[in-house]
C-alpha positions in Angstrom: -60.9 6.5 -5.6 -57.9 4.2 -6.4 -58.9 0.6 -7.4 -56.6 -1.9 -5.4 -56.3 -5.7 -5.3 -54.7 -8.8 -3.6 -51.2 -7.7 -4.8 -50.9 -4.0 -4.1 -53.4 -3.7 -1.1 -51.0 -4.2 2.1 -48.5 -2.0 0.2 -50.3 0.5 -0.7 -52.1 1.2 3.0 -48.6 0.6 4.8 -47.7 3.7 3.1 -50.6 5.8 4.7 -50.5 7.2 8.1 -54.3 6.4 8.1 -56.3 6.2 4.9 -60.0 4.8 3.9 -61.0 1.2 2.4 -64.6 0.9 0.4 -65.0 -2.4 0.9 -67.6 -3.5 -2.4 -68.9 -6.0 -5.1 -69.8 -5.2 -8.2 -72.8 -6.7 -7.7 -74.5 -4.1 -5.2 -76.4 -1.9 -5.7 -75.8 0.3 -2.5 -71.9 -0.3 -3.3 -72.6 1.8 -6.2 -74.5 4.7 -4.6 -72.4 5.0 -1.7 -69.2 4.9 -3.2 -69.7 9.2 -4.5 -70.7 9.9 -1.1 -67.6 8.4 0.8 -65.5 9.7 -1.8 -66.9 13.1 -0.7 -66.4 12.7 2.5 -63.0 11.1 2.7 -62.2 14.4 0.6 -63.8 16.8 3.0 -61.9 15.2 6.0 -58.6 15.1 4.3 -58.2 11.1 3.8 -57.2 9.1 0.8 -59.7 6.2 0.1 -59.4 4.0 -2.0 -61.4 0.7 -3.0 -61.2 -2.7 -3.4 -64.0 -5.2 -5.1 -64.0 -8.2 -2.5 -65.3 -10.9 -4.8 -62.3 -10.8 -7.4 -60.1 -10.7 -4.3 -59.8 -13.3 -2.2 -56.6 -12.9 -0.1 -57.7 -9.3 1.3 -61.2 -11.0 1.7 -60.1 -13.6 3.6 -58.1 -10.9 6.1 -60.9 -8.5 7.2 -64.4 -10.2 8.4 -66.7 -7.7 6.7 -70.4 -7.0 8.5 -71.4 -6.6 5.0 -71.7 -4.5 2.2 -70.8 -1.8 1.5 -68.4 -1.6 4.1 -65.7 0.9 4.6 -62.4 0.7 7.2 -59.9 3.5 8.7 -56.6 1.7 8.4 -53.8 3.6 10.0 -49.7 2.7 8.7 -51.6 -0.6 7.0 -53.5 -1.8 10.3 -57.4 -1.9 10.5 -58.5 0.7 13.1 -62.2 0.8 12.9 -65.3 -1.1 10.3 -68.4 0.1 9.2 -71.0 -1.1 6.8 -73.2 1.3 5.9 -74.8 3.5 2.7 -76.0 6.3 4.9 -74.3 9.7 5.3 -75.5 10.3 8.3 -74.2 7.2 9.8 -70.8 7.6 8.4 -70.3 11.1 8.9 -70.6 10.3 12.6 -67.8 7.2 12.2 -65.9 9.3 11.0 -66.4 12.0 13.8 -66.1 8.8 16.4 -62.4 8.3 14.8 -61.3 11.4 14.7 -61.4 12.0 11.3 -63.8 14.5 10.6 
């Protein structure tokens, strides 16, 4: 997973048809254990994900209400598509199967 921030977040996701964010603090636990199994996932469905740490950046955590952590959104060409917080396979395999990704 790429690490993004406030200054290369909106470019970066402009340039992808549809990519994944991990949305996560440093902080949590579950942020940590997840982050392997979306990584996995994003790979078996053919997405690039990438991450950014919400706490150290405020701009992009001003600009998506997050449910909570870890969360992770389907942006497609830079806009937000779909949100879920979750650290269950299970429960993201099937958003991803929802959006068509998987």
């Amino acid at each position: 997973m790429i690490e993004l921030n406030d200054e290369n977040f909106l470019s970066t996701i402009e340039g992808q048809a549809v990519c994944l964010v991990d949305f996560y603090a440093s902080w949590c636990g579950s942020c940590r254990m997840s982050a392997p199994m979306f990584s996995r996932l994003a790979t078996e469905a053919g997405v690039p994900i990438y991450k950014i740490e919400v706490e150290k950046n405020i701009k992009v955590k001003e600009m998506i209400t997050l449910p909570g952590l870890p969360s992770v959104g389907i942006f497609k060409n830079g806009e937000p598509v779909d949100l879920i917080n979750t650290s269950k396979e299970e429960a993201f395999r099937e958003f991803l199967q929802k959006n068509g990704l998987l």
